[in-house]
NUSE-313679 format. One record per residue (C-alpha): x, y, z; residue number from 0. Coordinates in steps of 0.001 Angstrom, whole numbers. Each point is the difference from the previous one (the first is absolute). Example, Ala and Ser with C-alpha at 12.3 -4.5 7.8 and 13.67 -1.06 7.14 Angstrom:
REM residues 2
+---------+---------+---------+------+
|      c1 |      c2 |      c3 | doza |
+---------+---------+---------+------+
|   12300 |   -4500 |    7800 |    0 |
|    1370 |    3440 |    -660 |    1 |
+---------+---------+---------+------+
END
This chain:
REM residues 432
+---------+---------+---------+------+
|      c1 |      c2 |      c3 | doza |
+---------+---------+---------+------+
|  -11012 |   20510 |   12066 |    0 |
|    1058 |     390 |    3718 |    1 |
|   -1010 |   -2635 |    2861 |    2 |
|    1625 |     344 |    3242 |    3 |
|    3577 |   -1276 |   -1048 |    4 |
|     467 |    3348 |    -716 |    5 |
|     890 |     951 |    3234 |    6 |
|    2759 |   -2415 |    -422 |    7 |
|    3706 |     686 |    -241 |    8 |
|    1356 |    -585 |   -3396 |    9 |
|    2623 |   -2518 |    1730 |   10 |
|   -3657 |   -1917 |    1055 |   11 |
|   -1181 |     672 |   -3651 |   12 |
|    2987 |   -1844 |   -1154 |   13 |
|    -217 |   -3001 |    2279 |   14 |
|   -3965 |    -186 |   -1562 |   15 |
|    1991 |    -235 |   -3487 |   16 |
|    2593 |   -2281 |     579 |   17 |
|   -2262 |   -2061 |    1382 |   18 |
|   -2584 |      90 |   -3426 |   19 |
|    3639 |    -429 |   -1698 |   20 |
|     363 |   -3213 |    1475 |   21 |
|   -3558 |   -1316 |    -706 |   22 |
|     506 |     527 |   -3929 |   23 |
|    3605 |   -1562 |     676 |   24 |
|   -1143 |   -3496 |    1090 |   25 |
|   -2873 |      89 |   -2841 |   26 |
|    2665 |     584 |   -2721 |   27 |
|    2048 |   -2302 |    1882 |   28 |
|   -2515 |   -2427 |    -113 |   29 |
|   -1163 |     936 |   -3201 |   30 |
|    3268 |    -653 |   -2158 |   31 |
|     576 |   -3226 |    1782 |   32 |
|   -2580 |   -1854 |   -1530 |   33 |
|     603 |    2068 |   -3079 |   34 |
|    3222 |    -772 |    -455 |   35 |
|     982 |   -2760 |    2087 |   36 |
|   -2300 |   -2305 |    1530 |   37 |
|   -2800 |     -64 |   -2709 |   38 |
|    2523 |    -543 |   -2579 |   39 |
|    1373 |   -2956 |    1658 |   40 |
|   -3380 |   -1082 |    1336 |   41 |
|   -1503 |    -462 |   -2921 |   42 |
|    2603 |   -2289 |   -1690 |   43 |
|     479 |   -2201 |    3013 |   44 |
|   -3572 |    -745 |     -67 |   45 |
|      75 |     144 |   -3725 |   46 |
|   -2928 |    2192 |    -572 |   47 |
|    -308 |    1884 |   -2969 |   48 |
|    2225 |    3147 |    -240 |   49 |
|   -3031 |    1688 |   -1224 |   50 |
|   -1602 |    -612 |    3791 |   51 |
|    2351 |    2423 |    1358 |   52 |
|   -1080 |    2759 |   -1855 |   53 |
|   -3712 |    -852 |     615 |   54 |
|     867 |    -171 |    4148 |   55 |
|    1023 |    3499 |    -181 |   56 |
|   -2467 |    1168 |   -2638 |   57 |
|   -3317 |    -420 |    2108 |   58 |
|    1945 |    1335 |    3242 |   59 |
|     591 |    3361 |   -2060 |   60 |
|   -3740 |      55 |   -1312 |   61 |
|   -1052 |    -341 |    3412 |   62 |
|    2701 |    2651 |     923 |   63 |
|   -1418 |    2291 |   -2518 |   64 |
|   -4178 |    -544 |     976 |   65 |
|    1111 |     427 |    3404 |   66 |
|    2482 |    2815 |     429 |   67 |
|   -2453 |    2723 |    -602 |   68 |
|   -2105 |   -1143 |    2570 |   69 |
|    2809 |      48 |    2362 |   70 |
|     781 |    2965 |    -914 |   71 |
|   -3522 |    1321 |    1214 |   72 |
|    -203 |   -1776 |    2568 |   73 |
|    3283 |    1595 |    1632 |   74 |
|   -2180 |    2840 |    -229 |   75 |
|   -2796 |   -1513 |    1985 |   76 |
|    1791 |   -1741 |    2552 |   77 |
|    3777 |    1218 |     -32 |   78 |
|    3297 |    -896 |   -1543 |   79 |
|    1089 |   -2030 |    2930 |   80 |
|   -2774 |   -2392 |    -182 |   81 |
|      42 |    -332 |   -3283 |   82 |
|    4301 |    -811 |     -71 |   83 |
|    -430 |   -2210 |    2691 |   84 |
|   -2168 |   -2296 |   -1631 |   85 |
|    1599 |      48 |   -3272 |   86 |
|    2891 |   -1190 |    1802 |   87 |
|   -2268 |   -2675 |    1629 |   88 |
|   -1660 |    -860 |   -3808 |   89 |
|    3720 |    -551 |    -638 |   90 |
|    1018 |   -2108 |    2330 |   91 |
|   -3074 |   -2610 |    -213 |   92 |
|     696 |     -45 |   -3671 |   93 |
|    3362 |    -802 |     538 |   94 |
|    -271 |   -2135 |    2392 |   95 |
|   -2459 |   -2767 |   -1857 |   96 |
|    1896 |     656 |   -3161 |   97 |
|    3327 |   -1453 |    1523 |   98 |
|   -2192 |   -2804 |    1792 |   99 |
|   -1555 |   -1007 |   -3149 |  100 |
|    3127 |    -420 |   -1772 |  101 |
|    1378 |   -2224 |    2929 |  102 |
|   -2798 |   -2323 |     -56 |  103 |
|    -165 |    -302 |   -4002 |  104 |
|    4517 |    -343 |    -155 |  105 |
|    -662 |   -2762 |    2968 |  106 |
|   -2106 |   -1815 |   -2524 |  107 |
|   -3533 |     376 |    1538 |  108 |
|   -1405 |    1536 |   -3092 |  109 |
|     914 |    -849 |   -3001 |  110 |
|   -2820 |     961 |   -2113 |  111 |
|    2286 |    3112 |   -2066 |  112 |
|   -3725 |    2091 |    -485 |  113 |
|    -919 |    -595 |    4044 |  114 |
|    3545 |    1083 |    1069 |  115 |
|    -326 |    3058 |   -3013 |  116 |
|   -3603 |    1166 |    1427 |  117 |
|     984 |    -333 |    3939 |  118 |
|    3405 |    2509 |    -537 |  119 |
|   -2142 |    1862 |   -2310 |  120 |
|   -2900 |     687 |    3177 |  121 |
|    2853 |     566 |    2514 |  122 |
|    1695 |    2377 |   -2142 |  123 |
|   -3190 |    1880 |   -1084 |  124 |
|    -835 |     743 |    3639 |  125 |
|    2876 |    2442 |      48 |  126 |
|   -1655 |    1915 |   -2993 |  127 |
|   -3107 |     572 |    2081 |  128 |
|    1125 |     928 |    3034 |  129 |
|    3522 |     672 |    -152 |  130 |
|    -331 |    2331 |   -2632 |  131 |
|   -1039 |    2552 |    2786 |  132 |
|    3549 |     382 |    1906 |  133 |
|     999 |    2138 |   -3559 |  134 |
|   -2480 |    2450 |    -303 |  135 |
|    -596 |     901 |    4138 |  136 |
|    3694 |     380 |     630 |  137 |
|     303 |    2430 |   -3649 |  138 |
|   -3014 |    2151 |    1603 |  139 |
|    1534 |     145 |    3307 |  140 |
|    3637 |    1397 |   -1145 |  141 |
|   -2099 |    2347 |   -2662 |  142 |
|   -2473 |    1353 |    2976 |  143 |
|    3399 |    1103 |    1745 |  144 |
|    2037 |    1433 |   -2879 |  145 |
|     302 |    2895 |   -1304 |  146 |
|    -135 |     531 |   -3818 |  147 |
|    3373 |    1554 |    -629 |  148 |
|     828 |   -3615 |    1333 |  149 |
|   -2456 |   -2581 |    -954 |  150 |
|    2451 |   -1569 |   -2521 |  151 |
|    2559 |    -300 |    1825 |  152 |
|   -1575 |   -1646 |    3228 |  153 |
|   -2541 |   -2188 |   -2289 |  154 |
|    3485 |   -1072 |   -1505 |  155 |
|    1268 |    -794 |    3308 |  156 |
|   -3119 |   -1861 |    1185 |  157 |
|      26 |   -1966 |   -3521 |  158 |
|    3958 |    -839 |     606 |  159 |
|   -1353 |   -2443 |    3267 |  160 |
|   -1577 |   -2093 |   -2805 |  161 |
|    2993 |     140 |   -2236 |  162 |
|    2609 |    -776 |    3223 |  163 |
|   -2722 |   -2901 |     447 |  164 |
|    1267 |   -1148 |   -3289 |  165 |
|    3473 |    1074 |     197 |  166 |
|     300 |   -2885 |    2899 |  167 |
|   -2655 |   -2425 |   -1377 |  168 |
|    1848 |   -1891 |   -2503 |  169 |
|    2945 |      13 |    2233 |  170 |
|   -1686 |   -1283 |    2596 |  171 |
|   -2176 |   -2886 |   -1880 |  172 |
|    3129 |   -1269 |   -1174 |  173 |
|    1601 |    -963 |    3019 |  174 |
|   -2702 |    -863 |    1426 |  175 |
|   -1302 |   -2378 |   -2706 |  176 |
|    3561 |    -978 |      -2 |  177 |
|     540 |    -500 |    3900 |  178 |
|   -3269 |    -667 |     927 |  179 |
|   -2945 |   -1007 |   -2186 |  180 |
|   -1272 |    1024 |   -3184 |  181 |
|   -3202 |    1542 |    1998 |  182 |
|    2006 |    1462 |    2666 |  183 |
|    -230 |    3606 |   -1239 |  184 |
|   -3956 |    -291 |     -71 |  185 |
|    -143 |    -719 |    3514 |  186 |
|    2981 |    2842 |     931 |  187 |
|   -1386 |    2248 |   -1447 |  188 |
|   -3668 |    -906 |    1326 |  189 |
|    1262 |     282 |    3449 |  190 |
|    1335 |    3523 |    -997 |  191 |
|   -2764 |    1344 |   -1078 |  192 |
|   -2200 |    -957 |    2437 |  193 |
|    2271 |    1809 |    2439 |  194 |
|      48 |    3194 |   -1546 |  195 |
|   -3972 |    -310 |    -376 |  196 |
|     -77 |     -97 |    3813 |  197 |
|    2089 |    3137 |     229 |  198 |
|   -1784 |    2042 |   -2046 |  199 |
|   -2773 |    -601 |    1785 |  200 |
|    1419 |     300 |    3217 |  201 |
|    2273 |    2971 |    -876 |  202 |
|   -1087 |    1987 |   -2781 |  203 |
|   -1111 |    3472 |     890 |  204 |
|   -3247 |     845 |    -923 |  205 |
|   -2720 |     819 |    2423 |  206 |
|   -3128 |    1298 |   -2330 |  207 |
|   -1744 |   -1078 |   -2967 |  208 |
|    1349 |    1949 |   -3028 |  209 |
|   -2058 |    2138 |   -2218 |  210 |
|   -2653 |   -1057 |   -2069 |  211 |
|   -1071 |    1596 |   -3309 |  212 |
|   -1858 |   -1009 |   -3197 |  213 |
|    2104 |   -1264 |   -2784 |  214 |
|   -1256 |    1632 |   -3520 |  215 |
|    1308 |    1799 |   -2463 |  216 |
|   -1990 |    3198 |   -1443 |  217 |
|   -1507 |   -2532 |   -2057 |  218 |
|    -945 |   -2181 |    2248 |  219 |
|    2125 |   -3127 |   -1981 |  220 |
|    2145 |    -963 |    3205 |  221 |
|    3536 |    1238 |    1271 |  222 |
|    1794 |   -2333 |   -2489 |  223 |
|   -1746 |    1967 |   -2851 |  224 |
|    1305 |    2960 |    1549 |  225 |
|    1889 |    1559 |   -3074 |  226 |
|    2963 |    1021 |    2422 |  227 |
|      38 |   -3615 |    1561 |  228 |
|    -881 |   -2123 |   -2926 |  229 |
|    3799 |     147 |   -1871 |  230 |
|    1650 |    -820 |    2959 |  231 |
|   -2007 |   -3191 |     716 |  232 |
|      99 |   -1014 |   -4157 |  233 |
|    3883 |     111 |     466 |  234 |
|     -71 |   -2031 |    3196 |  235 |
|   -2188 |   -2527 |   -1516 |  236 |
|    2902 |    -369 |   -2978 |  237 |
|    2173 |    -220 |    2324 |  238 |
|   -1189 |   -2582 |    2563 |  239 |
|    -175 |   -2145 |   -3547 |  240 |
|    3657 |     431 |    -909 |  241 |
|     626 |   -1273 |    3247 |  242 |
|   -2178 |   -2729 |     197 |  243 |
|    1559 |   -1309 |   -3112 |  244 |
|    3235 |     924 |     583 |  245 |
|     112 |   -1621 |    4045 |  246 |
|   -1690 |   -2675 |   -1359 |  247 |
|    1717 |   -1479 |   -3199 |  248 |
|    3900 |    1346 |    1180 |  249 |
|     164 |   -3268 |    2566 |  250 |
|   -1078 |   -2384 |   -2656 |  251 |
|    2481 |    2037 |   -2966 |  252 |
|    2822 |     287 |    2170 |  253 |
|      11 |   -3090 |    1226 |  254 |
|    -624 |   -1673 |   -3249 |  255 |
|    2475 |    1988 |   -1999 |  256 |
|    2888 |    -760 |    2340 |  257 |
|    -852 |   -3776 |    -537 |  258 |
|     -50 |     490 |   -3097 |  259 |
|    3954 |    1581 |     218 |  260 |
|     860 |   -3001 |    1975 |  261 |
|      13 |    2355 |    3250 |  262 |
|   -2297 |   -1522 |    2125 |  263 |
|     -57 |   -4215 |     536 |  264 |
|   -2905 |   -2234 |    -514 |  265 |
|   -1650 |    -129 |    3214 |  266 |
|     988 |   -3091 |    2189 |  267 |
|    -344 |   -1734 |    3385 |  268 |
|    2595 |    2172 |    1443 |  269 |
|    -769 |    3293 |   -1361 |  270 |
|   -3844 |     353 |   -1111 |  271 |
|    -635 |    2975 |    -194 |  272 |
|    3158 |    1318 |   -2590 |  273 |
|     147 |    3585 |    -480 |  274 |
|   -1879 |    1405 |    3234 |  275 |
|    2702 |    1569 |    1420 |  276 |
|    1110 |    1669 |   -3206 |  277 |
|   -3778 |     791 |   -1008 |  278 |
|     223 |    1927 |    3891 |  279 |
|    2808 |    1680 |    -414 |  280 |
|    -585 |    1495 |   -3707 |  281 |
|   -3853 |     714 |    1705 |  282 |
|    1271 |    1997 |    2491 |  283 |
|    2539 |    1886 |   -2191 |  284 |
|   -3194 |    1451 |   -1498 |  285 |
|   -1499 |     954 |    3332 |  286 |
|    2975 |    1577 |    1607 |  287 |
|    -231 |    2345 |   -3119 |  288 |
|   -3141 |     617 |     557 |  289 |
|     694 |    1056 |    3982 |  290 |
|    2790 |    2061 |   -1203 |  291 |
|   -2381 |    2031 |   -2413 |  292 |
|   -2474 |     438 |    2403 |  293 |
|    1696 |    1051 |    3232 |  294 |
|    2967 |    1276 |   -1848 |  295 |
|    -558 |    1342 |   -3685 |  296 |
|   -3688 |    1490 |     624 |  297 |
|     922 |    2183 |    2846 |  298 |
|    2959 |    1289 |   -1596 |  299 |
|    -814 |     208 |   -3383 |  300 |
|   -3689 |    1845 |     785 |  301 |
|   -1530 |    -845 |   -2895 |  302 |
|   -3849 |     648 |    -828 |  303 |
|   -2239 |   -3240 |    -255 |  304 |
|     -92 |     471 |   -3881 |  305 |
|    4000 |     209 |    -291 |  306 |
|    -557 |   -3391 |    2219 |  307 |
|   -1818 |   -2048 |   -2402 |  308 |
|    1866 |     818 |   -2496 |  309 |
|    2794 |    -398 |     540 |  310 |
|    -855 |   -3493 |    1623 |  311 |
|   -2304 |   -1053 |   -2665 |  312 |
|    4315 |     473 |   -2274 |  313 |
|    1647 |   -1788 |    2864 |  314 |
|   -2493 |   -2937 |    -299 |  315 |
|     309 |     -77 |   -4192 |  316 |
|    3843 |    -406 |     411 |  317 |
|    -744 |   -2930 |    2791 |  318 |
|   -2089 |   -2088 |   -2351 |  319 |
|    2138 |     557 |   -2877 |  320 |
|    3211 |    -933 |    1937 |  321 |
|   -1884 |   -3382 |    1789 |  322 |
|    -502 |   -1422 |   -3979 |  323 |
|    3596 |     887 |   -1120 |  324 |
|    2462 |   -2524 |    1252 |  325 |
|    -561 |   -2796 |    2749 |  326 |
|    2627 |     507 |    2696 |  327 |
|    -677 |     432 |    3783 |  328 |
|    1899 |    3375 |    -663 |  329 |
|   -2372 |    1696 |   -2153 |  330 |
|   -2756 |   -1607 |    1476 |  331 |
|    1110 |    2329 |    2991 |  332 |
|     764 |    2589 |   -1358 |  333 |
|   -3500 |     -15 |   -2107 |  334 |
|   -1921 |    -185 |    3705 |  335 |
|    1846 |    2781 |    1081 |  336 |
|   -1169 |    2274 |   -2738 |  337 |
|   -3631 |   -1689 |     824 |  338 |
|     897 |     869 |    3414 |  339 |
|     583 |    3899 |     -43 |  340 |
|   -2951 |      94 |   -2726 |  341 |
|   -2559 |   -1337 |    2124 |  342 |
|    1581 |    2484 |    3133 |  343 |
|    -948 |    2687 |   -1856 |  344 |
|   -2732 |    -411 |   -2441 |  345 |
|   -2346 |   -1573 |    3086 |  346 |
|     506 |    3002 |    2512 |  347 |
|    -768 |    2213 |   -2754 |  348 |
|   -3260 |   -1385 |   -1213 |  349 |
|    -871 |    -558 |    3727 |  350 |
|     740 |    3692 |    1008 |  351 |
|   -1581 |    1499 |   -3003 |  352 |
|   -3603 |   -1409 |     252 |  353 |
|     487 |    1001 |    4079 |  354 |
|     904 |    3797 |    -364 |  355 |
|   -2833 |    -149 |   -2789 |  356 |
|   -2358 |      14 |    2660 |  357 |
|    -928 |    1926 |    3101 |  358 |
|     506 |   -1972 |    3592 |  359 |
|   -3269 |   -1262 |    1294 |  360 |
|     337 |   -1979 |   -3240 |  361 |
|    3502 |   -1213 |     654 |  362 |
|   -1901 |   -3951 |     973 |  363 |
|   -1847 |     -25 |   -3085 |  364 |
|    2864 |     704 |   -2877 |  365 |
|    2361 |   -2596 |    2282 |  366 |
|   -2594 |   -2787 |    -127 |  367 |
|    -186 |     986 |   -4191 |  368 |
|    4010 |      90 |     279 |  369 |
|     690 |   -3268 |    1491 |  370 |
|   -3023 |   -1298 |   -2619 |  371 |
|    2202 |    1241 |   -2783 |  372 |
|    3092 |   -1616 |    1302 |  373 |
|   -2367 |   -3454 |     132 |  374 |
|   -1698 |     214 |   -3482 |  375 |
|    2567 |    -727 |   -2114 |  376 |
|    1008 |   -2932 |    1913 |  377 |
|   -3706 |   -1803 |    -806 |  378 |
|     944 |    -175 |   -4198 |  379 |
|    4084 |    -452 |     879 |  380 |
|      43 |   -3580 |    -587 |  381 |
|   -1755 |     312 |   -3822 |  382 |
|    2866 |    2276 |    -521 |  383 |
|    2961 |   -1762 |    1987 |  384 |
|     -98 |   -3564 |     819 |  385 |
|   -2664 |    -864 |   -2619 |  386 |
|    1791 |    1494 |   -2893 |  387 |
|    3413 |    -871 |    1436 |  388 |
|   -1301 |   -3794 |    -291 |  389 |
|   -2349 |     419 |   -3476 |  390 |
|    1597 |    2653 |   -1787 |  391 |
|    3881 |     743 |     506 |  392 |
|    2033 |     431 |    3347 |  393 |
|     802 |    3131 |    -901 |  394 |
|   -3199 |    1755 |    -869 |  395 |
|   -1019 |     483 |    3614 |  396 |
|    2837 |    2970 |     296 |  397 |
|    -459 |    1227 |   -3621 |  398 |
|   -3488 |     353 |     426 |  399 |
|     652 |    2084 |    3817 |  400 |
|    2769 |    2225 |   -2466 |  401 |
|   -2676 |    1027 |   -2417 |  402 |
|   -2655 |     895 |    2565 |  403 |
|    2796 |    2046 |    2197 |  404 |
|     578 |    2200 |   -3342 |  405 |
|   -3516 |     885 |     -24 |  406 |
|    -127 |     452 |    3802 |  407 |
|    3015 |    2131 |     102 |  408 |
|   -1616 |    1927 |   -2740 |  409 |
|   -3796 |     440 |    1117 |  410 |
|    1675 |    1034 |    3619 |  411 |
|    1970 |    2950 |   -1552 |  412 |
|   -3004 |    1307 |   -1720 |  413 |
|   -3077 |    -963 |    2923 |  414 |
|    1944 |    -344 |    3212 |  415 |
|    -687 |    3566 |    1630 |  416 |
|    -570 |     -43 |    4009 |  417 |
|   -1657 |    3039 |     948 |  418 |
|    -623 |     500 |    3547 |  419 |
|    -552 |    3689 |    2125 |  420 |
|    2852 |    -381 |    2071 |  421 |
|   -1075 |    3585 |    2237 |  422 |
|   -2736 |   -1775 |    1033 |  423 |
|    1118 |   -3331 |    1015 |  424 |
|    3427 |    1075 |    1295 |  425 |
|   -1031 |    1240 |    4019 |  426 |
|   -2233 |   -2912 |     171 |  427 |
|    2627 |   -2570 |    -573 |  428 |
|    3042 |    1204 |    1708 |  429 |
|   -1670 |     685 |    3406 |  430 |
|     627 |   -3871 |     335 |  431 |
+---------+---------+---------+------+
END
């Protein structure tokens, strides 16, 4: 697909990517701080029920899921730059009456638990409607302008904004939360967003409508039943579960398991939230790895999407084992780091499969079913994690994600095959 950014330079090109990069940065900034910090910490200070948590985040990513495909379209319709721009905006409202909401109820003006439960839950689920569109636009817009030979490695680049986001999230939260205010990374992070909105909608180059084709298969069943798509998106969809068990339950194991040890002190007047700063730094042990796999590893190592998943879906087995084996800050590191380099890889490799599966006037539509994927397994996460972490045993969240990594390592060495014309596509997507 060409527009007129093709007349671009590529050092132009690159600004248009670095600034994408840092859209997906401050959602996965955003993103892991409520995951991982301020959610966590939230929920116990207003004493809500741990199982609340998992809910908040469990409508967001069914909305996430209904609504990324028709994102994904509709950055066919009416561009990729309009489509980022308000996904950034979605993002920012959400975020913005989440962190408000949670002032008002920790000031004591609601104290009905369900009220306070059902007004985070409707803040948070407006980010699964509309903020699910930054992810697919800015996927289609790198695709549009890549070549091939080179998808994997720039979709890997593009992807590493949302890991940096969480590489510095943690971090941040905790001295923030420590410095500040509990909610002070909401409304950071708010503001941040909302500025990079503006830009791309200021700056971004694009200056025509893309293409627009029909999306059916032979068959007429849909792209997603697309036989060269469909294994790609089944992987994704196991995966985007592992993590939503695994980012949601680790906070609550770690933390509990160290108190457990003796590590970590009741909480008290002068130090309420115990464990923040060490639940930050072990967090973003994890997401440095997964930075250094994607902007590091992948381009060096240049390994097909298949040789991706697999070998992330082993990285990921050894990270769940290694969180249940012994309770020390240590390990607990060590076991995110392995999560870390896991998710680098096996998440660029699902991601760049299902795209070179497909021609490029369809680049849009297999984004929107991408960032879906990366959503689904997020809406049945808290059966799976905090749910059975409270109901059946702490540690069958993470022996439950090892069993279901076997299988997808295995069904991704035998059904993960991209297959793309690369003669065709290849003068297209360079001239940019």
């Amino acid at each position: 697909m060409a527009d007129d950014t093709s007349k671009l330079n590529a050092g132009n090109r690159r600004g248009a990517f670095r600034l994408l990069f840092f859209s997906l940065m401050a959602v996965g900034a955003g993103n892991t701080m409520l995951i991982t910090a301020v959610l966590p910490l939230l929920v116990r200070r207003l004493e809500l029920p741990a199982w609340t948590a998992g809910a908040i985040f469990s409508l967001s990513a069914f909305l996430w899921v209904v609504m990324s495909p028709y994102w994904g379209n509709k950055s066919n319709k009416w561009g990729r730059r309009r489509v980022a721009a308000m996904g950034m905006f979605g993002f920012t409202v959400s975020m913005v009456l989440f962190g408000s909401i949670g002032a008002i109820s920790m000031m004591g003006l609601i104290t009905y638990w369900p009220l306070v439960f059902f007004l985070l839950l409707s803040s948070r689920s407006l980010f699964g409607v509309f903020g699910s569109g930054t992810n697919p636009a800015a996927q289609a817009y790198v695709a549009d302008r890549t070549a091939p030979s080179k998808r994997t490695e720039e979709i890997a680049t593009l992807t590493s904004g949302f890991t940096f986001g969480t590489a510095i999230g943690p971090s941040l939260a905790g001295v923030l939360i420590d410095q500040v205010h509990l909610l002070a990374p909401v409304f950071v992070i708010a503001a941040i967003a909302l500025t990079i909105g503006l830009c791309i909608w200021i700056y971004l180059p694009e200056n025509r409508q893309p293409e627009i084709k029909k999306v059916d298969t032979p068959e007429g069943k849909g792209l997603w039943r697309n036989p060269g798509v469909m294994p790609f998106l089944i992987y994704g969809v196991g995966l985007s579960l592992v993590s939503g068990i695994i980012l949601q339950t680790f906070p609550y194991f770690m933390l509990d398991r160290l108190q457990d040890v003796g590590y970590l002190a009741e909480p008290s007047e002068t130090n309420k939230n115990p464990g923040a700063q060490e639940l930050g730094i072990v967090m973003t042990l994890g997401a440095l790895a997964t930075l250094t796999a994607q902007l590091a590893l992948i381009p060096r190592l240049k390994l097909s999407p298949k040789a991706l998943m697999v070998s992330g879906s082993v990285l990921l087995i050894m990270s769940a084992l290694l969180t249940v084996s012994i309770p020390s800050l240590a390990v607990f590191g060590v076991a995110q780091i392995f999560y870390g380099i896991g998710q680098g890889f096996s998440r660029p490799g699902f991601t760049s499969g299902a795209s070179l599966a497909v021609g490029t006037t369809l680049q849009g539509n297999v984004a929107g079913l991408v960032t879906a994927a990366n959503g689904m397994g997020f809406v049945a996460s808290p059966v799976f994690g905090l749910w059975a972490y409270e109901n059946i045993h702490p540690y069958f969240p993470f022996l439950f994600s090892a069993v279901l990594l076997v299988l997808m390592g295995v069904f991704a060495f035998f059904r993960a095959t991209a297959t793309y014309n690369e003669a065709d596509e290849e003068a297209d997507t360079e001239t940019d």
